[in-house]
C-alpha positions in Angstrom: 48.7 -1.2 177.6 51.2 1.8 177.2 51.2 3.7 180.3 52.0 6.7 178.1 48.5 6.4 177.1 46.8 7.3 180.5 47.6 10.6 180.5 44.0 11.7 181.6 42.8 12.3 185.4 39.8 11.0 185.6 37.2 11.3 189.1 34.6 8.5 189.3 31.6 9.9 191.6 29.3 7.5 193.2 25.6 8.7 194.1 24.3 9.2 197.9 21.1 9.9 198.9 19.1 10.7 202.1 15.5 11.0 203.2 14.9 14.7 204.6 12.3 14.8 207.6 9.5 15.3 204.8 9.6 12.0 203.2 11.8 13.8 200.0 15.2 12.5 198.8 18.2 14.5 198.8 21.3 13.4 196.8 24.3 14.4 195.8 27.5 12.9 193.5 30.9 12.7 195.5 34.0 11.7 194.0 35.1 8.4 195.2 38.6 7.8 193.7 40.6 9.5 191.0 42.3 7.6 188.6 44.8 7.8 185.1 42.8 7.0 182.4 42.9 7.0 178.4 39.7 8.9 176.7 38.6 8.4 173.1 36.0 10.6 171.5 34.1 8.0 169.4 34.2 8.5 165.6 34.1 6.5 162.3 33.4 2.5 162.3 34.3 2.7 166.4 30.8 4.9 166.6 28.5 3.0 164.5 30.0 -0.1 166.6 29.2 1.4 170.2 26.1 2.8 168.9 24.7 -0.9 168.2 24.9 -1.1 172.0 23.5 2.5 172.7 22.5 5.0 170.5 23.8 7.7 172.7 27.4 6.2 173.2 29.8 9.0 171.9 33.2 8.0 174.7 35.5 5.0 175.7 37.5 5.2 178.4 40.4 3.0 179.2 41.6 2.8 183.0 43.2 -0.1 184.9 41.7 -2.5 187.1 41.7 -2.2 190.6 42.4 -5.4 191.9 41.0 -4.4 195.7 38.1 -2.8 194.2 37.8 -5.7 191.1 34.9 -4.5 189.0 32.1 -4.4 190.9 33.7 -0.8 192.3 33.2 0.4 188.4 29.8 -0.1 187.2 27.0 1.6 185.1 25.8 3.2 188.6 29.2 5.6 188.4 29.6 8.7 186.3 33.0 9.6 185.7 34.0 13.3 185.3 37.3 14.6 183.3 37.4 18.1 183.5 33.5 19.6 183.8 32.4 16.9 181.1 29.7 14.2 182.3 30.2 10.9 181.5 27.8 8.2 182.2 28.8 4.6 181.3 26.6 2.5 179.1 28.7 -0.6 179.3 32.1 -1.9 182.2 34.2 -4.8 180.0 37.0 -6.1 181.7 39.3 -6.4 178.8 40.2 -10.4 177.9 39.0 -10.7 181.5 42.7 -10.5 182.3 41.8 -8.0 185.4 44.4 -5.7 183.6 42.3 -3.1 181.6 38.6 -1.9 181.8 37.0 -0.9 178.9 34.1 1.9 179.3 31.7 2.8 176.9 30.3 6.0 177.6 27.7 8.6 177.0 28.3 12.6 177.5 25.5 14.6 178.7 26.2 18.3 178.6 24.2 20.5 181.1 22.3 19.2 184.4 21.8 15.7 184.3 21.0 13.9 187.6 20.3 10.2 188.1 
């Protein structure tokens, strides 16, 4: 991977919730960690490809793997923000499973989108 090529900041939120004293749920998204990352609006034979997986999938990002966090600290549960765009991953692939690069496909939602 070309460092050169990570040239966007990137915050990936986690979701928290609590029970208020009525029985409801209150949540809220809080940025966990912020990271250098690659992003690639979908187009062409890349789109019709992701879209076999999701219909909705319009992103991939690119960031490196954390080897404290591993995986696991980068899943389908995240959103990841750039700038005030959404994006919720579809799908996490650790790249040639080298523990080097993740590979996420993504989905933008545009608007108020919660869980």
């Amino acid at each position: 991977m070309n460092p050169g090529d990570l040239r966007h900041r990137i915050a990936i939120q986690t979701y928290t919730s609590a029970k208020d004293p009525n029985g409801g749920e209150n949540g809220s998204w809080a940025t966990t960690t912020t990271v250098w990352g690659a992003i690639e609006t979908l187009t062409g034979k890349k789109l019709e490809l992701a879209r076999q997986i999701d219909d909705e999938a319009t992103v991939q990002l690119r960031i490196r793997f954390c080897g404290t966090a591993g995986v696991s600290s980068y899943t389908v549960d995240n959103r990841f923000m750039f700038g005030t765009r959404i994006l919720w991953p579809i799908l996490v692939v650790n790249e040639h499973e080298r523990n080097i690069v993740l590979q996420i496909l993504c989905k933008e939602k545009r608007g108020a989108y919660d869980v």
